[in-house]
RODO-2510 file (C-alpha; in nm, 4 decimals, decimal comma):
residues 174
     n   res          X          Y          Z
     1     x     1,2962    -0,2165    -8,3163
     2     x     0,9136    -0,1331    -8,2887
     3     x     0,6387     0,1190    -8,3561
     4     x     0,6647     0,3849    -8,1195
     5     x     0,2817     0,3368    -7,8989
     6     x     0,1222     0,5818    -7,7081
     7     x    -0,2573     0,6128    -7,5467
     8     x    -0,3716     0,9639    -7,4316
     9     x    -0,5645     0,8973    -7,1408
    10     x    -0,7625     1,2005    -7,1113
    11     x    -0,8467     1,1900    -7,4597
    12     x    -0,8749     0,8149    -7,4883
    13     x    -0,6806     0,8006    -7,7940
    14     x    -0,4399     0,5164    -7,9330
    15     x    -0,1929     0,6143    -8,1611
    16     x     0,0899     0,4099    -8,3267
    17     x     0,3462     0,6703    -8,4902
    18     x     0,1028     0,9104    -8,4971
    19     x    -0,1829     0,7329    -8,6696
    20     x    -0,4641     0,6850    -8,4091
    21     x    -0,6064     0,3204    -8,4184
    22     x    -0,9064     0,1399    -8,3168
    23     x    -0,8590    -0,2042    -8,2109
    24     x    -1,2084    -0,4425    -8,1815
    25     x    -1,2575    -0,7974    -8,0405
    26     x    -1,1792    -1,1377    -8,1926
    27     x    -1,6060    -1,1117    -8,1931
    28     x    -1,6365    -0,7848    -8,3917
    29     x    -1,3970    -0,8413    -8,6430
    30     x    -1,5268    -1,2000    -8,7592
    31     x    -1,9022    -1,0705    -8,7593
    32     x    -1,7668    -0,7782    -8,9932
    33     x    -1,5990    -1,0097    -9,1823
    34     x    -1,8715    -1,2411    -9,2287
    35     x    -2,1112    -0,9445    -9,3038
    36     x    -1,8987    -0,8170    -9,5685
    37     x    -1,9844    -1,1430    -9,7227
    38     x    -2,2953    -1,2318    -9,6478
    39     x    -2,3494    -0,8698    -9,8712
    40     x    -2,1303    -0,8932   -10,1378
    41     x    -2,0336    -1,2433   -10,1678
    42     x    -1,7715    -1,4554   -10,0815
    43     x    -1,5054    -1,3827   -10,3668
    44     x    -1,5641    -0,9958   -10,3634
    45     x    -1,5570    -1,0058   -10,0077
    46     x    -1,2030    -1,2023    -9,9738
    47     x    -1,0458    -0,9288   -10,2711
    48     x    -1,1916    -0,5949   -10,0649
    49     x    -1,0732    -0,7158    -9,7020
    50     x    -0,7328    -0,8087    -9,8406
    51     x    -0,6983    -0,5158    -9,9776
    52     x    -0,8385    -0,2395    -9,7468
    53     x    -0,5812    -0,4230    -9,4854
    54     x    -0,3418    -0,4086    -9,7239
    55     x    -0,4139     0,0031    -9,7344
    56     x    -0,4810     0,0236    -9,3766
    57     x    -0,1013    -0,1044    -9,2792
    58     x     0,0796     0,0061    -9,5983
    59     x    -0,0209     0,3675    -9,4484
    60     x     0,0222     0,2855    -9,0839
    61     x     0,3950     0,2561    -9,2370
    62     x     0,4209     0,5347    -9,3765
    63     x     0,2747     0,7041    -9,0777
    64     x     0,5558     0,5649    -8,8227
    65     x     0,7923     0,6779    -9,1089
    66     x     0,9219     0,3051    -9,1926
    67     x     1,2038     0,4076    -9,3803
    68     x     1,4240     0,0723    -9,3331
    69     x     1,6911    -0,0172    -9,5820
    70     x     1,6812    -0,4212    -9,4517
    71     x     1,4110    -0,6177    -9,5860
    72     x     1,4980    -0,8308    -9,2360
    73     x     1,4030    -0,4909    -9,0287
    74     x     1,0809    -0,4147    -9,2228
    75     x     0,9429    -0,8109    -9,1701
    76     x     1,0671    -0,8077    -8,7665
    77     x     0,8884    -0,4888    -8,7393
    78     x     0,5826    -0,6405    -8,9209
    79     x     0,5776    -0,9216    -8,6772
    80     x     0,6199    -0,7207    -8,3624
    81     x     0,3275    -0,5006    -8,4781
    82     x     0,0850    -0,8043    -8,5599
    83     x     0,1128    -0,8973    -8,2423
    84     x     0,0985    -0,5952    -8,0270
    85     x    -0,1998    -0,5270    -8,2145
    86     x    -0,3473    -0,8458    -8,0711
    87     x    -0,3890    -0,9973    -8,4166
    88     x    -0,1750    -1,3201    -8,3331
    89     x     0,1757    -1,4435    -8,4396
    90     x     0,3138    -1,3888    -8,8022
    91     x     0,6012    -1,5328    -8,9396
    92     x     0,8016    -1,4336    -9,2146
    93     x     1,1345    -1,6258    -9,1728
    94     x     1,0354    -1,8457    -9,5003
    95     x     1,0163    -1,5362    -9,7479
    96     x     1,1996    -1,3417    -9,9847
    97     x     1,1742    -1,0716   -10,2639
    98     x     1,0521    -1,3796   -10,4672
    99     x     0,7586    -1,4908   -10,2634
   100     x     0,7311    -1,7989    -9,9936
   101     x     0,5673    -1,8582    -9,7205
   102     x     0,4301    -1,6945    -9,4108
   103     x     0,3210    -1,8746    -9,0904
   104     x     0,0193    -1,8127    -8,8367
   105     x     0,1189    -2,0706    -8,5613
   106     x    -0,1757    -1,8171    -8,3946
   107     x    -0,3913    -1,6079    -8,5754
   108     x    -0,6728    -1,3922    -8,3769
   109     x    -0,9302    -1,4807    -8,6627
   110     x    -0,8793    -1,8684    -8,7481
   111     x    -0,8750    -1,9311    -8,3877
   112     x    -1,1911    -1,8334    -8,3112
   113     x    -1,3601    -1,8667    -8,6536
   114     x    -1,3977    -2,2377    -8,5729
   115     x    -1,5649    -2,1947    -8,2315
   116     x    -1,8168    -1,9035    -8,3585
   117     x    -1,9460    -2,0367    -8,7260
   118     x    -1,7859    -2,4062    -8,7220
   119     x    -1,5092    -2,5327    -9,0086
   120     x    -1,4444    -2,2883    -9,2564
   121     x    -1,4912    -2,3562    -9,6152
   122     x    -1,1715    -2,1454    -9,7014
   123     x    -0,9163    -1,9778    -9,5183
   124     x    -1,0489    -1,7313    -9,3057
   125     x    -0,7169    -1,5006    -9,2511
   126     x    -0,7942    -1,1859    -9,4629
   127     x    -0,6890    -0,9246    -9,2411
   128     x    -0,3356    -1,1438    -9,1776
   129     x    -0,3042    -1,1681    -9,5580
   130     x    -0,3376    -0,8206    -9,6316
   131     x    -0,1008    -0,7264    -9,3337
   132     x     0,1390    -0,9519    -9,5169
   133     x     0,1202    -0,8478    -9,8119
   134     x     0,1610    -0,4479    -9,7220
   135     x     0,4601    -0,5359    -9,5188
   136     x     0,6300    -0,7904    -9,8139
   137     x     0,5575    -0,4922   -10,0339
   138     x     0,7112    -0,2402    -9,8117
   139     x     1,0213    -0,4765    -9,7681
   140     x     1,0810    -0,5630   -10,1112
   141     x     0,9678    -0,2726   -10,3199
   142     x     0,6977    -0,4918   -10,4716
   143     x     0,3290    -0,3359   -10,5312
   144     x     0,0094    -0,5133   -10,4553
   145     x    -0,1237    -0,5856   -10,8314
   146     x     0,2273    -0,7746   -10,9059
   147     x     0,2216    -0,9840   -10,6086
   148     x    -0,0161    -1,3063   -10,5723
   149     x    -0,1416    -1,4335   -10,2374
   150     x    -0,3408    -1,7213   -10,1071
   151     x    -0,4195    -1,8781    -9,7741
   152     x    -0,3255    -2,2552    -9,8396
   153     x    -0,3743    -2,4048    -9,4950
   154     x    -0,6069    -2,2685    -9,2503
   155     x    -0,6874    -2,3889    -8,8751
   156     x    -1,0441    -2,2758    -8,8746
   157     x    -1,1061    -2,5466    -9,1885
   158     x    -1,0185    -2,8017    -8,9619
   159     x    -0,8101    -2,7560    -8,5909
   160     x    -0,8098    -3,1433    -8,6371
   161     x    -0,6184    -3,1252    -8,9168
   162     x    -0,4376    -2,7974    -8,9339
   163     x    -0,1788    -2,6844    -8,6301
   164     x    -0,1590    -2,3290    -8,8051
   165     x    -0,1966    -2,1440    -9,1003
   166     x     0,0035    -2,0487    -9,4155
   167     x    -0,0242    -1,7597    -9,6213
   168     x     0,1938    -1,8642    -9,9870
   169     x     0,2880    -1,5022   -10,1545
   170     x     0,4805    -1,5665   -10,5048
   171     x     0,4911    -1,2529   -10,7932
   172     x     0,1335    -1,2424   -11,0158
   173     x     0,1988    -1,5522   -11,3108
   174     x     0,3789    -1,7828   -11,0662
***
């Protein structure tokens, strides 16, 4: 089970389904991110790049036609796709239609977050989070304004300390 993948050479297009994607280095993506802040602040910042990943995968669903009845198929498929899209390892073994939690025993931003900028102050996972959320939503019928998420543990605060990080999604109020 996976997202059908194609690249048109001539054209140099790379499509998943048939949504074409652009795919940037670990360096890109974490100047973008901090960008984003630097310009808006730290708190806006966090809410728009969870949520324009959120968008960005809830359509790349619906653009591969996702149209699992298993929660189990929808969250394999999630993982597969995180990391053929070179964004690390997600796992969702620990969740359900309730909430839990999600592990990044690798994730493509805390990784090198740490090495770039030095220890984060919070987690720096944004794109990860809104990935998970879109795919919890897509797996449990929830909707992203009843579902709460927070990066509890994140490796670019401190490798030292942290092995990997964990993404804790529960239903807004709990």
């Amino acid at each position: 089970m996976s997202a059908s993948i194609s690249f048109d050479k001539e054209r140099n297009i790379l499509k998943i389904g048939n949504q074409p994607v652009v795919l940037h280095c670990h360096h890109y993506n974490m100047f973008l991110q901090q960008s984003i802040s630097d310009l808006i602040g730290d708190e806006k910042a966090r809410t728009l790049q969870i949520s324009a990943a959120h968008r960005v995968i809830s359509r790349l669903y619906e653009s591969i036609r996702v149209n699992y009845s298993d929660p189990e198929q929808i969250l394999t498929l999630g993982s597969e796709t995180f990391k053929k899209l070179g964004y690390g390892i997600i796992d969702f073994s620990k969740v359900s239609a309730s909430g839990g939690k999600i592990l990044l025993p690798m994730s493509h931003y805390a990784f090198n977050w740490f090495e770039k900028f030095g220890p984060a102050k919070k987690g720096v996972c944004l794109f990860a989070m809104g990935f998970a959320l879109a795919t919890m939503n897509k797996a449990f019928g929830t909707s992203f304004d009843s579902t709460d998420i927070r990066e509890t543990q994140c490796r670019a605060m401190n490798p030292e300390e942290y092995e990997y990080c964990i993404i804790e999604v529960g239903k807004n109020g709990n």
